[in-house]
PDB file of N, CA, C, O and CB in Angstrom:
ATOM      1  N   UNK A   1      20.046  41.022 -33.900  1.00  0.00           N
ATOM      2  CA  UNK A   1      19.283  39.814 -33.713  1.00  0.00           C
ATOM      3  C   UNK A   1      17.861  40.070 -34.149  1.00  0.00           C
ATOM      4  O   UNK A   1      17.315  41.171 -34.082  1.00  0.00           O
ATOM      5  CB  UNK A   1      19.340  39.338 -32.255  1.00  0.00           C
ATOM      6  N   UNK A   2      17.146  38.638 -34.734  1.00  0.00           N
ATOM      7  CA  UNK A   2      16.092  39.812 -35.276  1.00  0.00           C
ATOM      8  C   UNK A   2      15.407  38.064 -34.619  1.00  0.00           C
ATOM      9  O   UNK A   2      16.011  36.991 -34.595  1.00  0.00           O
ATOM     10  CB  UNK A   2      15.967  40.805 -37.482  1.00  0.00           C
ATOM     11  N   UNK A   3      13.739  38.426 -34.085  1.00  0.00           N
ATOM     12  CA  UNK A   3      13.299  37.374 -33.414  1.00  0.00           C
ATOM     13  C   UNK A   3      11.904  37.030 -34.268  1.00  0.00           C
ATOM     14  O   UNK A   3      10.936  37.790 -34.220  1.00  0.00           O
ATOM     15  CB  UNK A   3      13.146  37.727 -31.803  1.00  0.00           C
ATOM     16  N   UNK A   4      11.908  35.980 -34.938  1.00  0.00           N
ATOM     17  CA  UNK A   4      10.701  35.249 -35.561  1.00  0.00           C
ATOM     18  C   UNK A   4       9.577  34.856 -34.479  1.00  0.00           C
ATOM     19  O   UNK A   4       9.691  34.409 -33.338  1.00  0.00           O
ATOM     20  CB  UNK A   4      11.225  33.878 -36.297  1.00  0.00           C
ATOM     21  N   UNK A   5       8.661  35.125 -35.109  1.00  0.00           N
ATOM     22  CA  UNK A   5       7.646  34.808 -33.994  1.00  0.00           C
ATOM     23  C   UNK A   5       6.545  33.041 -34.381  1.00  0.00           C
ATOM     24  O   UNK A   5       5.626  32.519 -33.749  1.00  0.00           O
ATOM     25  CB  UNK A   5       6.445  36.529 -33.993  1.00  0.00           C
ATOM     26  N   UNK A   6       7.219  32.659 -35.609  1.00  0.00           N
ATOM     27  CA  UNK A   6       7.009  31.567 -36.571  1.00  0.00           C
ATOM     28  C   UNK A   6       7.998  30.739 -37.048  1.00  0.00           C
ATOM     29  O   UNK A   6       8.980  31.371 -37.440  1.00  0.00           O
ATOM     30  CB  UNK A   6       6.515  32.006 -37.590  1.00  0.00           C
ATOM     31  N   UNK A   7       8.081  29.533 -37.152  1.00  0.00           N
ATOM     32  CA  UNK A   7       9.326  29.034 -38.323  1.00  0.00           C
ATOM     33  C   UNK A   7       8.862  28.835 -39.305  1.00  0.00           C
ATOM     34  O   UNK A   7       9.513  28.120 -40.067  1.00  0.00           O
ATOM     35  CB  UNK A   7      10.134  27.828 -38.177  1.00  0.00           C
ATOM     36  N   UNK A   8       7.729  29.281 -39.702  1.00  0.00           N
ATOM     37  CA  UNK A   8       7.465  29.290 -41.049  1.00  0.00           C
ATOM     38  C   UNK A   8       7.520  27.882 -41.218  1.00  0.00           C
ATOM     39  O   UNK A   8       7.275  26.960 -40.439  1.00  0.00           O
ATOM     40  CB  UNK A   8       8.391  30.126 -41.939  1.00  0.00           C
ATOM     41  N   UNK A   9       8.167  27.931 -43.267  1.00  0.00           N
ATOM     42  CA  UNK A   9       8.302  26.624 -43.813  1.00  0.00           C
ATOM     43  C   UNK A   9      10.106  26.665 -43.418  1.00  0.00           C
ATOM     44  O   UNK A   9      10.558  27.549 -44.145  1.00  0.00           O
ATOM     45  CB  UNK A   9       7.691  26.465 -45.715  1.00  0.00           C
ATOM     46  N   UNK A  10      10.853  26.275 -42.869  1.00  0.00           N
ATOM     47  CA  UNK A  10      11.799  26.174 -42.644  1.00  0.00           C
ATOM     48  C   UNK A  10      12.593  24.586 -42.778  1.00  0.00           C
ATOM     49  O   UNK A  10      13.651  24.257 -42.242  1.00  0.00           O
ATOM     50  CB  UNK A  10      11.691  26.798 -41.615  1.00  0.00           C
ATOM     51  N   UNK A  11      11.713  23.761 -43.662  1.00  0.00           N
ATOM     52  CA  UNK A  11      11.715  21.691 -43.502  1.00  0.00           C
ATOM     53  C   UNK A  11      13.485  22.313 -44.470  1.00  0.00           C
ATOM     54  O   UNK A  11      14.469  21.910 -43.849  1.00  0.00           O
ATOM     55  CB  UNK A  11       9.649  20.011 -45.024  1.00  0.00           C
ATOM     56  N   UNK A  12      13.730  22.878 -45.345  1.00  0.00           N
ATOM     57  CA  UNK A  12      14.831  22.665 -46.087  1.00  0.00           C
ATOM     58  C   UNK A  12      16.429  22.963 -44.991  1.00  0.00           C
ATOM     59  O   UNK A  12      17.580  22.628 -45.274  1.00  0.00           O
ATOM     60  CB  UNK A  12      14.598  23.778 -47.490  1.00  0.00           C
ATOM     61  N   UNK A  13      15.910  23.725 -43.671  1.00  0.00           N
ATOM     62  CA  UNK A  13      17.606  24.006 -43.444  1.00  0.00           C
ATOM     63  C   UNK A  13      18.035  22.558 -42.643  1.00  0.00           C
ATOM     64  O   UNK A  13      17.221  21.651 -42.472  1.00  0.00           O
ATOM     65  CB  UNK A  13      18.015  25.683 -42.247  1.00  0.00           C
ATOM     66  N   UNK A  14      18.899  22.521 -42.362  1.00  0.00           N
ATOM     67  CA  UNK A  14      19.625  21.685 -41.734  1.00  0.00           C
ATOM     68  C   UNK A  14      19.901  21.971 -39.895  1.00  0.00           C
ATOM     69  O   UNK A  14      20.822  22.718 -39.564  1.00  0.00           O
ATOM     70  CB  UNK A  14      20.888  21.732 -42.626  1.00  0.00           C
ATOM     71  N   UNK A  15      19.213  21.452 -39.063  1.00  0.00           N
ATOM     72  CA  UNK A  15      19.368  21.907 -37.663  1.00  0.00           C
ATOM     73  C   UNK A  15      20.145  20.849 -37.300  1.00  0.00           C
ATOM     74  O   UNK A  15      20.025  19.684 -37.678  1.00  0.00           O
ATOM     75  CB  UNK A  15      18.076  22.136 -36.763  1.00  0.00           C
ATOM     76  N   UNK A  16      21.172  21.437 -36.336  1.00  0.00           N
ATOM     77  CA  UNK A  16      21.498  20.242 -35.246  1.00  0.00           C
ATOM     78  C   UNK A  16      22.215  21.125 -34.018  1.00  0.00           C
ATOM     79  O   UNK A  16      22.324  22.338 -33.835  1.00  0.00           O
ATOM     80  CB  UNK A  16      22.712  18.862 -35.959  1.00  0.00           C
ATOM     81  N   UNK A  17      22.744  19.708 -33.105  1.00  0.00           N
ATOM     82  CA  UNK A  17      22.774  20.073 -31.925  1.00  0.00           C
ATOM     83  C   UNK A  17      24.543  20.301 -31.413  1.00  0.00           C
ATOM     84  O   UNK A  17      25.383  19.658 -32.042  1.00  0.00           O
ATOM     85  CB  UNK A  17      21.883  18.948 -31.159  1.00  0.00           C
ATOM     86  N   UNK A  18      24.888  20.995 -30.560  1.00  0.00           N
ATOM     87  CA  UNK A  18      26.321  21.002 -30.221  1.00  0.00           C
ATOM     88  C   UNK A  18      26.680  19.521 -29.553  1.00  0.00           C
ATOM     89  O   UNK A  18      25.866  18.816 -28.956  1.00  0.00           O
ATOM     90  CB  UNK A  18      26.645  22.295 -29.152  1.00  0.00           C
ATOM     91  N   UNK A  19      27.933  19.240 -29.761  1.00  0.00           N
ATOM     92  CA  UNK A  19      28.157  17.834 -29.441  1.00  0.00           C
ATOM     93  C   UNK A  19      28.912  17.900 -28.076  1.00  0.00           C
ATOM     94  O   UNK A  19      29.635  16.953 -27.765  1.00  0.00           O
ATOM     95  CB  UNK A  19      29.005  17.037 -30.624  1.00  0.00           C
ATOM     96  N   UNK A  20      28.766  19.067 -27.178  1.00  0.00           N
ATOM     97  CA  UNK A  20      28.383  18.866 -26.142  1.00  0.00           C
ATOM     98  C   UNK A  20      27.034  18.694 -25.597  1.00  0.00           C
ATOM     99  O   UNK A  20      26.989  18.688 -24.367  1.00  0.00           O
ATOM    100  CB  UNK A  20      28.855  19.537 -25.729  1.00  0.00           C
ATOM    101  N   UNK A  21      25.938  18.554 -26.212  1.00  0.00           N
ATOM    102  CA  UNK A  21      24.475  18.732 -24.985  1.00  0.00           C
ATOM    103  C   UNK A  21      24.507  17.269 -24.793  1.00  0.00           C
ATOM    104  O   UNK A  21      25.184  16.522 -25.500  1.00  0.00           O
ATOM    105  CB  UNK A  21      22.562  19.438 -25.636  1.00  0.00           C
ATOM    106  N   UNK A  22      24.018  17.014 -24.158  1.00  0.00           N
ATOM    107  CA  UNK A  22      23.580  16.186 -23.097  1.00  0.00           C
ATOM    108  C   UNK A  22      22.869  14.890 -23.519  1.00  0.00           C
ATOM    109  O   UNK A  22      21.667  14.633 -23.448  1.00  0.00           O
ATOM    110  CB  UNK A  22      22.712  16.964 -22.252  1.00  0.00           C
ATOM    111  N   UNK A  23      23.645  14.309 -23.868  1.00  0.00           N
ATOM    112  CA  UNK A  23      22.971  13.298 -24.628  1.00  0.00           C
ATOM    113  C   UNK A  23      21.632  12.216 -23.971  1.00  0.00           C
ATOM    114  O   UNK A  23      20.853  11.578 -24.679  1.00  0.00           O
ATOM    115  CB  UNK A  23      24.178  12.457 -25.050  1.00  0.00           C
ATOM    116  N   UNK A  24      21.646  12.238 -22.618  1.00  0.00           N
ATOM    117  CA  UNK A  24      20.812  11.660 -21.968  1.00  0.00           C
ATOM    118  C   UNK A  24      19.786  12.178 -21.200  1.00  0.00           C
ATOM    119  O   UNK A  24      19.106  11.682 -20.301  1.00  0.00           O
ATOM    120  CB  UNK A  24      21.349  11.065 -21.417  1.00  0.00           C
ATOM    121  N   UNK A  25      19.811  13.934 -22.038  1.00  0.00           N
ATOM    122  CA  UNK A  25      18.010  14.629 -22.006  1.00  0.00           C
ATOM    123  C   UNK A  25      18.210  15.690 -23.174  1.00  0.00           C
ATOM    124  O   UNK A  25      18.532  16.872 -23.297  1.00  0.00           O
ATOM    125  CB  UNK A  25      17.372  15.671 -20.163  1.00  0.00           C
ATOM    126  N   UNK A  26      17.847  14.625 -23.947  1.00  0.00           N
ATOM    127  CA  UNK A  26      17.584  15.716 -25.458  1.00  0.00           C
ATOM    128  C   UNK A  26      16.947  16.630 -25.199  1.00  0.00           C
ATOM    129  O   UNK A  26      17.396  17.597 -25.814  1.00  0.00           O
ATOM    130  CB  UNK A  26      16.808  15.240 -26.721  1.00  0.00           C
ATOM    131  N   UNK A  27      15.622  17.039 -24.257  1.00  0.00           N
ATOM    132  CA  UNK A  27      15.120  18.041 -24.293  1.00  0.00           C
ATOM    133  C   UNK A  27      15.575  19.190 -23.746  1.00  0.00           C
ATOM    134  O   UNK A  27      14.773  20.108 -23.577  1.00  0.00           O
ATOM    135  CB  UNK A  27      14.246  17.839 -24.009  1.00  0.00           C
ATOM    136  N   UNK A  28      16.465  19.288 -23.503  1.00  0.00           N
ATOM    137  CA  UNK A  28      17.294  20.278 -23.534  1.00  0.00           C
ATOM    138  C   UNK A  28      18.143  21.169 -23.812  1.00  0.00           C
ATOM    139  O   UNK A  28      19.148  21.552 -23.214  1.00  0.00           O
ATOM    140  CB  UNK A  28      17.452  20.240 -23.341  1.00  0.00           C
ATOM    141  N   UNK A  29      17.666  21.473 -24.769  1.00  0.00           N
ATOM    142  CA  UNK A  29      19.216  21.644 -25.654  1.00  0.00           C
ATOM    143  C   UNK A  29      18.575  23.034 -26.794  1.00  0.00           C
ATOM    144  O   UNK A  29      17.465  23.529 -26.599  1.00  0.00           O
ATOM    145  CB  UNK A  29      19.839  19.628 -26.860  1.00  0.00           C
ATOM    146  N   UNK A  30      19.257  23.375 -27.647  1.00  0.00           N
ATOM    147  CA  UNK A  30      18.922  24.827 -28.420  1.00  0.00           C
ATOM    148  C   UNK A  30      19.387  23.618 -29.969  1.00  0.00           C
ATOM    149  O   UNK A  30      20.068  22.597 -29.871  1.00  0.00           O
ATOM    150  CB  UNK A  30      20.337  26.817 -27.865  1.00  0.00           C
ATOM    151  N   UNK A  31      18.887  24.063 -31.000  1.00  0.00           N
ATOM    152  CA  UNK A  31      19.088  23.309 -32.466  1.00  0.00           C
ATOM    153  C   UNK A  31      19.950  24.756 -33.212  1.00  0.00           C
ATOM    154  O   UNK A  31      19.591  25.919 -33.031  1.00  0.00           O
ATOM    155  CB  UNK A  31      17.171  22.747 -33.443  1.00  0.00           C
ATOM    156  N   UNK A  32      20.740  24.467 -33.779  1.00  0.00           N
ATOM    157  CA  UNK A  32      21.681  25.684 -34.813  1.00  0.00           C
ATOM    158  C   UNK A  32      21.159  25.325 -36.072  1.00  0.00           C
ATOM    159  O   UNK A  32      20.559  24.270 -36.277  1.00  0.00           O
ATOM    160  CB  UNK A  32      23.606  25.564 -34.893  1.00  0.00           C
ATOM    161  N   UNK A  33      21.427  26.369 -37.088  1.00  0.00           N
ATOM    162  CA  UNK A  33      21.106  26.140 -38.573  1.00  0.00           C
ATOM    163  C   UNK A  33      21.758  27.342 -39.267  1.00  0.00           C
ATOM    164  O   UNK A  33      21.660  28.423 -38.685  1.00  0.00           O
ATOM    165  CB  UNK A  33      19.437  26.054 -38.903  1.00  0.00           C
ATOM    166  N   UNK A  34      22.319  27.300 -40.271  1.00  0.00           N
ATOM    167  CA  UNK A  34      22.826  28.128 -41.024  1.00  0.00           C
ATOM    168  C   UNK A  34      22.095  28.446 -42.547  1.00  0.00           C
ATOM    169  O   UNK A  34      21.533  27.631 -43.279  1.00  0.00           O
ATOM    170  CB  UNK A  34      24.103  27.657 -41.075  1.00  0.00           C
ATOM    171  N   UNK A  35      22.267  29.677 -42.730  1.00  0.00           N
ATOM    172  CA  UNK A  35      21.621  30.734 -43.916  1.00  0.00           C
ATOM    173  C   UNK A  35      22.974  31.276 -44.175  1.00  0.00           C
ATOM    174  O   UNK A  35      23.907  31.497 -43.403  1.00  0.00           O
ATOM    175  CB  UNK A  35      20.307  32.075 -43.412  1.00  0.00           C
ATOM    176  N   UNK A  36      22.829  31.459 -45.655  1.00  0.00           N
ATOM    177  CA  UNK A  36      24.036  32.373 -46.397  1.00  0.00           C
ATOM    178  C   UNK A  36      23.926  33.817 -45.284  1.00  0.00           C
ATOM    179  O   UNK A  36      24.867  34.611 -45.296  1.00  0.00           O
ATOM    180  CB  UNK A  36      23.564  32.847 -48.495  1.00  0.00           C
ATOM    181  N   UNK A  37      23.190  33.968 -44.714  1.00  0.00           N
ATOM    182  CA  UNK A  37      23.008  35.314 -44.101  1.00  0.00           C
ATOM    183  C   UNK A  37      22.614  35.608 -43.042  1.00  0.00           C
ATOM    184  O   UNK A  37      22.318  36.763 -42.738  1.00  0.00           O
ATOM    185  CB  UNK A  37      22.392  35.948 -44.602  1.00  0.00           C
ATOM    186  N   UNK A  38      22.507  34.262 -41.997  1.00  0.00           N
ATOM    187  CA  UNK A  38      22.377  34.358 -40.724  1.00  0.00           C
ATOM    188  C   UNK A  38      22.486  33.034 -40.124  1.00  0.00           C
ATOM    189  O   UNK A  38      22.461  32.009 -40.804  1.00  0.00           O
ATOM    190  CB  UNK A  38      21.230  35.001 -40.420  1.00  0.00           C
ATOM    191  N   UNK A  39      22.630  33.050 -38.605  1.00  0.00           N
ATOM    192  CA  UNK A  39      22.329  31.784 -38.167  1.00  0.00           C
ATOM    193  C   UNK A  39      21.062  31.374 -36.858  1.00  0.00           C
ATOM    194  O   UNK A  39      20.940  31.766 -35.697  1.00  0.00           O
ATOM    195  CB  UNK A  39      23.706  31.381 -37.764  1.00  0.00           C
ATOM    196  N   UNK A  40      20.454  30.647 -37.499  1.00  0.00           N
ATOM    197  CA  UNK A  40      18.966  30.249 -36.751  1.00  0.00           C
ATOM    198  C   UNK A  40      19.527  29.618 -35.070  1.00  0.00           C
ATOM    199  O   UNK A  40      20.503  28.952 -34.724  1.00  0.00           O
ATOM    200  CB  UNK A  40      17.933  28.662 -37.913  1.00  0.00           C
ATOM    201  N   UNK A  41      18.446  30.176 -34.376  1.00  0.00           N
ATOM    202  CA  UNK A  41      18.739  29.679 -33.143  1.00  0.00           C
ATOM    203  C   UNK A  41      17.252  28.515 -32.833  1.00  0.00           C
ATOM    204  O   UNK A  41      16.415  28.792 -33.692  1.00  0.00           O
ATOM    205  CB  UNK A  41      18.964  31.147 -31.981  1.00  0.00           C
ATOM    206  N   UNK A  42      16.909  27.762 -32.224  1.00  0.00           N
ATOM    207  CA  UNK A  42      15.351  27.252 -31.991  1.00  0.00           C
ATOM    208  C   UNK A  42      15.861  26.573 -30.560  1.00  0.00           C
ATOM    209  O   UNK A  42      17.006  26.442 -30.128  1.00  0.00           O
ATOM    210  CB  UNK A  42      14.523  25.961 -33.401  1.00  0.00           C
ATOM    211  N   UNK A  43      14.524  26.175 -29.962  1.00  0.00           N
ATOM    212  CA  UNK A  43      14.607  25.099 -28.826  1.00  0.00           C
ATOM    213  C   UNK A  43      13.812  23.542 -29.352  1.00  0.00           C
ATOM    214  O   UNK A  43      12.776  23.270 -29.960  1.00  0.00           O
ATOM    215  CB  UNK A  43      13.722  25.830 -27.322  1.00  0.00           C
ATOM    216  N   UNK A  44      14.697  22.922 -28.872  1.00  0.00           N
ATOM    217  CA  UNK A  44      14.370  21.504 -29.483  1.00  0.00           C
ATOM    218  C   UNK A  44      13.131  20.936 -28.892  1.00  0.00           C
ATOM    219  O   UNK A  44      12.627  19.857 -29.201  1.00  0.00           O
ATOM    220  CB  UNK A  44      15.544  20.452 -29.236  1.00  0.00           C
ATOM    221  N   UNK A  45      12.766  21.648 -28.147  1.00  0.00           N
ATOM    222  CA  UNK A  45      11.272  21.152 -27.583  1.00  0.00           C
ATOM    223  C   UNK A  45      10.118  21.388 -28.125  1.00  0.00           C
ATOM    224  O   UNK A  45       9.081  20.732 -28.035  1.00  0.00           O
ATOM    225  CB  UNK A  45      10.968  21.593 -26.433  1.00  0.00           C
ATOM    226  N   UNK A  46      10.501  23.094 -29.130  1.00  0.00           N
ATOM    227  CA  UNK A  46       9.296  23.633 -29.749  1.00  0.00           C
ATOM    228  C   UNK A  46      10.077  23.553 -31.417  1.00  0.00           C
ATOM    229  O   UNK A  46      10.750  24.450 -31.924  1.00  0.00           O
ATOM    230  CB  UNK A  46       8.742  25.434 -29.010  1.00  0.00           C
ATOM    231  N   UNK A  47       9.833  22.566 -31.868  1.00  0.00           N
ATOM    232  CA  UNK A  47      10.853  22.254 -33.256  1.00  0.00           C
ATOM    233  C   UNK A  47       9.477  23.642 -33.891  1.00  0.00           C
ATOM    234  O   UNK A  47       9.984  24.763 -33.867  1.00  0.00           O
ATOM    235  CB  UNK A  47      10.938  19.837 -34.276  1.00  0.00           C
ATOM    236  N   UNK A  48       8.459  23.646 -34.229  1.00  0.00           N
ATOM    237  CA  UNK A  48       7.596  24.615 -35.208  1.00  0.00           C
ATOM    238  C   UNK A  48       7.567  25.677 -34.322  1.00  0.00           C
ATOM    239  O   UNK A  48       6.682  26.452 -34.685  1.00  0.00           O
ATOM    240  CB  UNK A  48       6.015  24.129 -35.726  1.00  0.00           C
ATOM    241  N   UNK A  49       8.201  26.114 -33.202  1.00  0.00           N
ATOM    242  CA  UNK A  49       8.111  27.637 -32.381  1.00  0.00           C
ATOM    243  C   UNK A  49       8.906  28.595 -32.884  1.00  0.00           C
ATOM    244  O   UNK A  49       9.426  28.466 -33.992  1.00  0.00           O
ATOM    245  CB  UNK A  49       8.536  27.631 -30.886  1.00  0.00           C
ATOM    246  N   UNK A  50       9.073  29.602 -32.162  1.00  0.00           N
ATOM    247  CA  UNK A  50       9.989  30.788 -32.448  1.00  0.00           C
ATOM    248  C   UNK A  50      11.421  30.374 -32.945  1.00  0.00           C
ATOM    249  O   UNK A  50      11.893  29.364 -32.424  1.00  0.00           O
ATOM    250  CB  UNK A  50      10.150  31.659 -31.130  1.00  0.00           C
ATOM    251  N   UNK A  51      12.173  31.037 -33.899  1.00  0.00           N
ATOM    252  CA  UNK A  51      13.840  30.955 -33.601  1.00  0.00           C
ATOM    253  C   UNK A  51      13.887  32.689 -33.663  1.00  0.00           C
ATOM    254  O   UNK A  51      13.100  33.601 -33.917  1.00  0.00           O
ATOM    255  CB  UNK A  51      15.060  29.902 -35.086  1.00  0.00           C
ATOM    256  N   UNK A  52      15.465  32.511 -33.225  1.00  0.00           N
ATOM    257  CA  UNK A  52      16.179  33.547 -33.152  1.00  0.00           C
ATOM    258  C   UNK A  52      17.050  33.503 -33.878  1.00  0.00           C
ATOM    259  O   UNK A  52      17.667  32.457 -34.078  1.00  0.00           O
ATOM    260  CB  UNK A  52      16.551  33.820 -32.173  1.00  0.00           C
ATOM    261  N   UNK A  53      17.361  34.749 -34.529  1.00  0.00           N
ATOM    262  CA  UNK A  53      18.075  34.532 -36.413  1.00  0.00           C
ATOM    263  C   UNK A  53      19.068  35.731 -35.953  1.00  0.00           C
ATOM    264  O   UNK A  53      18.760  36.782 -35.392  1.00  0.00           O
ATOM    265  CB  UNK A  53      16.686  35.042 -38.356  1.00  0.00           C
ATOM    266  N   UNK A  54      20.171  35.334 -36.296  1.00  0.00           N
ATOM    267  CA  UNK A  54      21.836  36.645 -35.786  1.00  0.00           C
ATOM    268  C   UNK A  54      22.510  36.077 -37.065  1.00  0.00           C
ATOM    269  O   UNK A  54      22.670  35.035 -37.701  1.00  0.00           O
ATOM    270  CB  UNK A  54      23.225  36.255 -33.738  1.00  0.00           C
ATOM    271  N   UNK A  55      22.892  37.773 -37.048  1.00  0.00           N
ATOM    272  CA  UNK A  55      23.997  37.740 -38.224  1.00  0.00           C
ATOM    273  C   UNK A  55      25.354  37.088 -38.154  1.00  0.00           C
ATOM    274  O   UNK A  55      26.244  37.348 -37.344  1.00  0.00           O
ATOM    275  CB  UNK A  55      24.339  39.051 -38.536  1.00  0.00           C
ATOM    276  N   UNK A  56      25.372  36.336 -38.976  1.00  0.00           N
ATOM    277  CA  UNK A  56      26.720  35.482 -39.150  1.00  0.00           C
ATOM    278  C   UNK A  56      28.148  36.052 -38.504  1.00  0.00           C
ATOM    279  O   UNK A  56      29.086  35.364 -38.101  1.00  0.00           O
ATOM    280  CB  UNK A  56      26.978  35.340 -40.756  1.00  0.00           C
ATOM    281  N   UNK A  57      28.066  37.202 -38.516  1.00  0.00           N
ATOM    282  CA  UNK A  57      28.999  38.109 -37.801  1.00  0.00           C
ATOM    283  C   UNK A  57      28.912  38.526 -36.154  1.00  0.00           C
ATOM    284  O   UNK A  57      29.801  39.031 -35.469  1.00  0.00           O
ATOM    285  CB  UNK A  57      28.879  39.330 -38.558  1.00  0.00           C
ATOM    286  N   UNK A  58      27.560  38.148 -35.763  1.00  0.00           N
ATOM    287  CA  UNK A  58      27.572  38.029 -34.455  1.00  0.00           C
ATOM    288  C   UNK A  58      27.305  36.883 -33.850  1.00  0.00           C
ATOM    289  O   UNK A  58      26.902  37.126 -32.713  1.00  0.00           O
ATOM    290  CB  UNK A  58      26.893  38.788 -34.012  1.00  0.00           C
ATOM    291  N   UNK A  59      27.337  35.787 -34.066  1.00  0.00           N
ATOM    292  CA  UNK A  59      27.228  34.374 -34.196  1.00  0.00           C
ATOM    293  C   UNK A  59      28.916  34.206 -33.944  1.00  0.00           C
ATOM    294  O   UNK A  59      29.348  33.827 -32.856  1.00  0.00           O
ATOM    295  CB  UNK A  59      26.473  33.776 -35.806  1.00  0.00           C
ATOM    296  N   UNK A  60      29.731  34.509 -34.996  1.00  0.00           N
ATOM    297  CA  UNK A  60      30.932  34.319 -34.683  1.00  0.00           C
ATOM    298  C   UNK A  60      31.718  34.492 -33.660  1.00  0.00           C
ATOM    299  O   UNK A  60      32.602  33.743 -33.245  1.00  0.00           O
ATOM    300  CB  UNK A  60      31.334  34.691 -35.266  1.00  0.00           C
ATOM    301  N   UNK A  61      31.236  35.895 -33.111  1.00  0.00           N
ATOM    302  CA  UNK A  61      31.512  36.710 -31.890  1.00  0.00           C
ATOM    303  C   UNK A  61      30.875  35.785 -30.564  1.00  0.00           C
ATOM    304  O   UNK A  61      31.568  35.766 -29.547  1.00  0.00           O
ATOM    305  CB  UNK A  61      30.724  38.339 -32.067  1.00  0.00           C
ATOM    306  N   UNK A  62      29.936  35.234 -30.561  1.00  0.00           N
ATOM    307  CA  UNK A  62      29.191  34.658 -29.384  1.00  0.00           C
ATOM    308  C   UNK A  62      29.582  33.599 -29.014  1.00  0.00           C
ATOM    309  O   UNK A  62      29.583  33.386 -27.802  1.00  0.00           O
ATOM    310  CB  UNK A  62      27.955  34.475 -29.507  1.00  0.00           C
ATOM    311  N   UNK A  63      30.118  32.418 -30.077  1.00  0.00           N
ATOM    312  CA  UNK A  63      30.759  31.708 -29.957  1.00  0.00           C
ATOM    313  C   UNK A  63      31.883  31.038 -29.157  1.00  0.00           C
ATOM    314  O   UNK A  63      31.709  30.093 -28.387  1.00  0.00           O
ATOM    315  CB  UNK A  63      30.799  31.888 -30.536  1.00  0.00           C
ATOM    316  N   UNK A  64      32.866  31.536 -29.381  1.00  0.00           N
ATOM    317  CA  UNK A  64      34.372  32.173 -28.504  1.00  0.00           C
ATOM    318  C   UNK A  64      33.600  32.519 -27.061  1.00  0.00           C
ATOM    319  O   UNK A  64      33.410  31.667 -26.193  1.00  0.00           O
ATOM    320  CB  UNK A  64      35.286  34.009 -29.375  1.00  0.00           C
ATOM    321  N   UNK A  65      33.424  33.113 -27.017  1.00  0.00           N
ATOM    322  CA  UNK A  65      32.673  34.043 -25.528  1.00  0.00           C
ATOM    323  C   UNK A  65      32.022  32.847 -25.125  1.00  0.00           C
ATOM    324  O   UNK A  65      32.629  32.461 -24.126  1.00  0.00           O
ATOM    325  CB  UNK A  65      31.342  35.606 -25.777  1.00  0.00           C
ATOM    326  N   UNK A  66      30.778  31.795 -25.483  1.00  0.00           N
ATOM    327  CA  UNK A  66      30.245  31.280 -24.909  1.00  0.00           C
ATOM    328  C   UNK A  66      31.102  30.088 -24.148  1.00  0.00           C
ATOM    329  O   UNK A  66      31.146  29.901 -22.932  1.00  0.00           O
ATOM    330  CB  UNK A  66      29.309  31.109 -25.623  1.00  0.00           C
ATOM    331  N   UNK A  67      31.827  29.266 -25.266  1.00  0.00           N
ATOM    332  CA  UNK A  67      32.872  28.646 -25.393  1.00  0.00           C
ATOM    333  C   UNK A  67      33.975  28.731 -23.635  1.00  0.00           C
ATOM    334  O   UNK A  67      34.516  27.914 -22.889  1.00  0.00           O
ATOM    335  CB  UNK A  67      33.497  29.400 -26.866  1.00  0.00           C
ATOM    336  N   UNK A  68      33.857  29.771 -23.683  1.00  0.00           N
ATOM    337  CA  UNK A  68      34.676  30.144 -22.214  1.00  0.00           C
ATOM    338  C   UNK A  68      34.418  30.530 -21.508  1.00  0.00           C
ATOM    339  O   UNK A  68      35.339  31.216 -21.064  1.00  0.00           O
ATOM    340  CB  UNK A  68      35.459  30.704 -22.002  1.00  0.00           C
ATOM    341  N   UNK A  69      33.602  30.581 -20.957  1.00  0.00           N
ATOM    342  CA  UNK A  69      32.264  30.724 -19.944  1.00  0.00           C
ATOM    343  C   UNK A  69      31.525  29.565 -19.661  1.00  0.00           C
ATOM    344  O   UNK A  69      30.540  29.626 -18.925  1.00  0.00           O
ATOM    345  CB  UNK A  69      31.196  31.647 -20.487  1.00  0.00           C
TER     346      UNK A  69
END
C-alpha cells in the first residue's frame, strides 16, 4: 500500500462509490478508482485530500474478505 499525501492532478480517473453506501448520507462513504497498476482509495469528504493507492493484486484480495465481514 503506498499512501499519497496529495491527489495531485488526478481530474482524469474515474471515482465512484460502492452501491451499497448509503445513499441518504453521502458523506460517508470511501470513492474507488482504477489505474492500469493500482487501485485509488479517497474519502468523499476530502475529494483533493490524501488517497490510498494498493496494488491491483491486493485490492482483489480485500475485496472477498471485506465482502464477508
Amino acid at each position: 500500500m503506498i499512501s499519497e499525501t496529495s491527489a495531485g492532478d488526478a481530474s482524469w480517473l474515474e471515482w465512484f462509490k460502492s452501491s451499497y453506501s448509503d445513499s441518504s448520507n453521502s458523506n460517508e462513504c470511501v470513492e474507488v478508482a482504477t489505474t492500469p497498476g493500482a487501485v485509488l482509495v479517497r474519502d468523499s469528504k476530502n475529494l483533493q485530500g490524501p488517497r490510498l493507492a494498493f496494488a491491483s493484486g491486493a485490492w482483489a484480495g480485500f475485496v472477498p474478505y471485506a465482502a464477508g465481514h
